[in-house]
C-alpha positions in Angstrom: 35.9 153.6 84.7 32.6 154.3 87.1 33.2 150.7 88.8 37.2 151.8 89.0 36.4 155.5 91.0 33.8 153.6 93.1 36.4 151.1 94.3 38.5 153.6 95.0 36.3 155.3 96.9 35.1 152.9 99.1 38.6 151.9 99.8 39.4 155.4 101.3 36.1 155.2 103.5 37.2 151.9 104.6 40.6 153.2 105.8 38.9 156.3 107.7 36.7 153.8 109.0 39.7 151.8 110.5 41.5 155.0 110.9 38.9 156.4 113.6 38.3 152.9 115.6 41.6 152.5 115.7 41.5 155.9 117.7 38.8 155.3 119.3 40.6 152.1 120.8 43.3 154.1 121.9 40.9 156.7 123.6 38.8 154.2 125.3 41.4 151.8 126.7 43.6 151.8 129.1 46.1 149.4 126.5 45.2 151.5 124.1 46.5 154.8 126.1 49.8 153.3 127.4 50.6 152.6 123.3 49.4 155.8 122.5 51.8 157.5 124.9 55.0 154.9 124.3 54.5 156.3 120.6 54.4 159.7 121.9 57.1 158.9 124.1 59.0 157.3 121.3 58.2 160.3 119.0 58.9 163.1 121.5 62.6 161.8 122.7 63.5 161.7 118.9 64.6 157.9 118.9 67.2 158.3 116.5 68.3 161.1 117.6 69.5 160.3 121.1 70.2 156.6 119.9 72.6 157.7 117.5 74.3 160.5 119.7 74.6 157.6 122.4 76.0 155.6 119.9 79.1 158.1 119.1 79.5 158.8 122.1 80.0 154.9 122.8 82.3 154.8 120.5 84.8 157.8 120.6 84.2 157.7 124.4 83.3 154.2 126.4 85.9 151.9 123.6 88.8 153.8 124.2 88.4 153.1 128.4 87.3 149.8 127.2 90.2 148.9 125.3 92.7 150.7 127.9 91.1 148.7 131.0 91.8 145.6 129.1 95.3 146.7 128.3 96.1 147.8 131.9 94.6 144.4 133.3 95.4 142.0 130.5 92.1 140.6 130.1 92.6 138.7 127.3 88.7 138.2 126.9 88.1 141.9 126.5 88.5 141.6 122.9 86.4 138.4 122.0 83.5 140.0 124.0 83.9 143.0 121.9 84.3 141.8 118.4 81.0 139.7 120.0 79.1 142.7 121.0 80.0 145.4 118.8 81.4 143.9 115.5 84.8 145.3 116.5 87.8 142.9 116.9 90.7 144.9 117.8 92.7 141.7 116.2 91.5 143.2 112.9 93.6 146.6 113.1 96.8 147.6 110.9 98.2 148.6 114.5 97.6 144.9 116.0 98.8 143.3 112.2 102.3 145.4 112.4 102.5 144.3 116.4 100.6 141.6 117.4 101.6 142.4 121.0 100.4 146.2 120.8 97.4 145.6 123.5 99.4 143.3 125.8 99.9 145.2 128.9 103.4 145.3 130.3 105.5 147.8 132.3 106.4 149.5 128.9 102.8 149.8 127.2 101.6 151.1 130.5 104.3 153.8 130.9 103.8 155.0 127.4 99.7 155.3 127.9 100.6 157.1 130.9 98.5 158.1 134.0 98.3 161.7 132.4 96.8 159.6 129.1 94.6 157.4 130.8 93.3 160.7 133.1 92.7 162.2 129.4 90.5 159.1 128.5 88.7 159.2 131.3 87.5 162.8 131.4 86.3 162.4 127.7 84.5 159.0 128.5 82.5 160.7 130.7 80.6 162.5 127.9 78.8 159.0 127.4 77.8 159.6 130.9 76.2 162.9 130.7 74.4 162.2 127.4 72.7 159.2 129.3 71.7 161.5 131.7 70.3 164.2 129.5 68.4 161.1 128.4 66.5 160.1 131.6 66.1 163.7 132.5 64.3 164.5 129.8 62.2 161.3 129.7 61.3 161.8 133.4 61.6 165.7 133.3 64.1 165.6 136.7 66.9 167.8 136.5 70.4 166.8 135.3 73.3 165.9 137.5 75.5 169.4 138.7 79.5 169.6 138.8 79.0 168.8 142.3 77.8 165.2 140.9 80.4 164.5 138.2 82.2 161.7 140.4 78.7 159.6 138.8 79.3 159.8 135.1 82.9 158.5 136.3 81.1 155.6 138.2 78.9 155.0 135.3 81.8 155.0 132.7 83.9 152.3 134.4 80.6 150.1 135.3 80.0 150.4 131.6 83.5 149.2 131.3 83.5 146.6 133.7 80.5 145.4 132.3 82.5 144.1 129.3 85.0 142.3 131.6 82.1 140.7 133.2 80.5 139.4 129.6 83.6 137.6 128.7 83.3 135.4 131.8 79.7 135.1 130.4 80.9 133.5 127.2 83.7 131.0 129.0 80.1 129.4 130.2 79.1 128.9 127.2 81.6 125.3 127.1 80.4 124.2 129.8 78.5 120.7 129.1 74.7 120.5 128.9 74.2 124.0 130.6 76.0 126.0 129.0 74.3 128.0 126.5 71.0 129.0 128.8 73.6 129.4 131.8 75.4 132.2 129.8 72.5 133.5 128.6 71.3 134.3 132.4 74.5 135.4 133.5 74.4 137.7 130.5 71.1 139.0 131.7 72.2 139.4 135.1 75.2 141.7 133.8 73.0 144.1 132.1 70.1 143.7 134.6 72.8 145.0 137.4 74.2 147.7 135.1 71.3 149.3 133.7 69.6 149.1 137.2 73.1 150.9 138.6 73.0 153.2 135.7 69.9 155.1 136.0 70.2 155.0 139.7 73.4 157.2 139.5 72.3 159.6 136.7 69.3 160.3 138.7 70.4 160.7 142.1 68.6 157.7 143.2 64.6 159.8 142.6 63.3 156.9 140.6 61.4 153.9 142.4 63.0 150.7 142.9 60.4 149.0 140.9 60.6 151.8 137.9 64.7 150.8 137.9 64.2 147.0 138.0 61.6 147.4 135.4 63.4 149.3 132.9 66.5 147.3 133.7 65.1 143.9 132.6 63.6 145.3 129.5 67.3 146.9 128.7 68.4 143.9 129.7 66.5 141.0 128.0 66.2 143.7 125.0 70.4 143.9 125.0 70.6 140.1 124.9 68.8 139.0 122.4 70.2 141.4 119.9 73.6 139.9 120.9 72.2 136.7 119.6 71.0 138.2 116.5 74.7 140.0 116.1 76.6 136.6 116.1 74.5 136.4 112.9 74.5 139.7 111.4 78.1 141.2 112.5 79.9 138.8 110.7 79.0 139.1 107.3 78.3 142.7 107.9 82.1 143.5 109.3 83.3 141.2 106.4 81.3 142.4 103.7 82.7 145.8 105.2 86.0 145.1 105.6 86.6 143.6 101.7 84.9 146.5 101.0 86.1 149.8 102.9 89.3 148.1 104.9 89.8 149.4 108.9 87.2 151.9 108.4 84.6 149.2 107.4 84.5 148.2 110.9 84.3 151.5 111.6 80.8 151.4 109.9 79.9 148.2 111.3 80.2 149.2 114.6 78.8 152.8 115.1 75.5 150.9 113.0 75.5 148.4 115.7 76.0 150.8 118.2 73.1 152.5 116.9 70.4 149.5 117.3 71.8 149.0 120.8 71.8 152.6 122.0 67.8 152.2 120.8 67.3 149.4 123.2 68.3 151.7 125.9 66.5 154.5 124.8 63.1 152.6 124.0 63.2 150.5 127.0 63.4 153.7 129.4 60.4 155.2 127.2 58.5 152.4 127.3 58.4 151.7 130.6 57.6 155.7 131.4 54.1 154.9 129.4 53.5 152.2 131.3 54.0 153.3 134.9 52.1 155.8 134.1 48.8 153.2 132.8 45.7 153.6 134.8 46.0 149.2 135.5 47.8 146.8 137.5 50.9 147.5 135.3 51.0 151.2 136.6 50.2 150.7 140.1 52.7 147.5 140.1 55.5 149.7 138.9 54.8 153.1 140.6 54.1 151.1 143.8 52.7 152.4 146.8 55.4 155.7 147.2 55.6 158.0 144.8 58.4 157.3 141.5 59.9 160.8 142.1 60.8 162.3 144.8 58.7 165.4 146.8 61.2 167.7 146.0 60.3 167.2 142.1 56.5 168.2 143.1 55.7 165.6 140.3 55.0 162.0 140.5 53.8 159.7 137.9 50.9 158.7 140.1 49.9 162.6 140.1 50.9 162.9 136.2 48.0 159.9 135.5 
C-alpha cells in the first residue's frame, strides 16, 4: 500500500516537473512563444465556433450560388467537383432522380430561377462574406467592412464560386499521362493560393502586407488540398454510410461535417500565421517585412504589437 501511494506520488511530481519546463520552454523561446500565442490564438477565436458558423453559412449561403452559377453556365463539372470537395453530389437528390435534367440550364430553367431569384441568392450568399470578415477583423483587431463596402462580400461570394468552376478543370488534369496527378495537384494549389490571397485582401480593404496574404494563403491553400485528398477517402463511405442510413438528409450531415474541417483550415491557418508574424525571428521579420502589416491609420502594427 506504502510502495502503491509513493508511486503515485512521484508520478504527480514528475508531471509538475514536466508541467513547469514545458513552460519554461515556452517563456524562454522564441518557438516556444509563437506556439504559446497560436494556442492562444486558437483558443481566443473559439475554433469551433467560427469554423462551424463558416461552415453553415457555406452551406445555406455559397452552395446555392454554386449550384445556380453552374446551372446558368452549364458547367457540367460543377457537380463532380462538388461531390469531390464537399461530399455533396447533386446527382444524389429526389429532385435530380424525378428529373434527371432539373440542373441543365436552358431558356426555361433560367426564366423560372429568375433574375429576381438569382438577386435573392445573391444577397443571402453574401452572409458567408461578412462572417469571413468578422473573422479577420477580429484576428487582426481592424475594423469590419461598412455598407459603403458591401460590393466586396459580392466579389468574394462569386470568387468563392468561381473557385469551383476552376477546380473541375483541375480534375480534367488529372488524365493527363505521366503528369497528371502532381499537375492537378499544383493547379489545385494555385486556385486556392489565388482565392484565399484575393479573399482576405477584399475583407480587409487591402491593410494587410503582401507577405502576411501570401503567407496565410499557401497555408489555406496547401492545408485545403490535402484534406481534398483525404476526402476522396473519407466522403465516400461517410455519404454512403449516411445515405443508407438517414436518406437526402444524410448528405446533409456529411457535408456541413465536412464543411466544418474545411472552415477550420481557414480559420487556423489565418491564426497561425498572426502568431508567427508576430515571432521575435526570421519568421516574423520575413512576414511583417520591412513596412508595417497594418496600415497607420490602425495605429497598430504587428512589429509594434511584438
Amino acid at each position: 500500500m506504502k510502495s502503491s501511494k509513493l508511486s503515485v506520488s512521484l508520478a504527480r511530481e514528475a508531471l509538475e516537473v514536466r508541467k513547469q519546463t514545458a513552460r519554461g520552454w515556452l517563456k524562454r523561446t522564441s518557438a516556444g512563444r509563437t506556439v504559446a500565442r497560436i494556442v492562444k490564438g486558437i483558443v481566443d477565436i473559439e475554433l469551433a465556433d467560427r469554423s462551424m458558423t463558416l461552415a453553415a453559412q457555406e452551406f445555406t449561403s455559397v452552395l446555392p450560388v454554386i449550384i445556380a452559377v453552374g446551372t446558368i453556365g452549364n458547367l457540367d463539372g460543377v457537380g463532380d467537383t462538388i461531390s469531390e470537395q464537399l461530399g455533396f453530389d447533386p446527382s444524389g437528390l429526389d429532385l435530380y432522380a424525378i428529373a434527371p435534367g432539373a440542373l441543365e440550364a436552358s431558356t426555361p430553367t433560367f426564366a423560372t430561377f429568375g433574375f429576381i431569384g438569382m438577386l435573392m441568392v445573391i444577397l443571402s450568399g453574401t452572409s458567408f462574406a461578412r462572417a469571413l470578415g468578422r473573422l479577420y477583423g477580429k484576428i487582426w483587431n481592424i475594423p469590419t467592412l461598412s455598407i459603403r463596402g458591401s460590393w466586396r462580400w459580392v466579389a468574394v461570394l462569386f470568387a468563392v464560386a468561381s473557385s469551383v468552376a476552376l477546380l473541375s478543370v483541375a480534375r480534367e488534369l488529372a488524365g493527363v499521362d505521366w503528369v497528371g496527378p502532381p499537375l492537378a495537384f499544383g493547379t489545385e494549389l494555385a486556385i486556392w493560393f489565388g482565392l484565399w490571397s484575393v479573399v482576405p485582401y477584399l475583407l480587409t480593404e487591402g491593410r494587410l502586407a503582401g507577405r502576411v496574404l501570401w503567407a496565410t494563403a499557401a497555408l489555406t491553400a496547401l492545408g485545403l488540398a490535402l484534406l481534398r485528398i483525404g476526402g476522396q477517402i473519407y466522403l465516400p463511405m461517410a455519404g454512403e454510410s449516411a445515405q443508407e442510413k438517414f436518406g437526402s438528409l444524410g448528405l446533409v450531415f456529411t457535408t456541413i461535417t465536412w464543411m466544418f474541417v474545411l472552415s477550420g483550415v481557414v480559420v487556423a491557418a489565418a491564426t497561425t500565421v498572426k502568431a508567427l508574424a508576430l515571432d521575435e525571428g526570421w519568421i516574423g521579420r520575413l512576414l511583417r517585412g520591412p513596412a508595417p502589416v497594418l496600415e497607420a491609420a490602425n495605429d497598430t502594427s504587428i512589429a509594434e504589437a511584438v
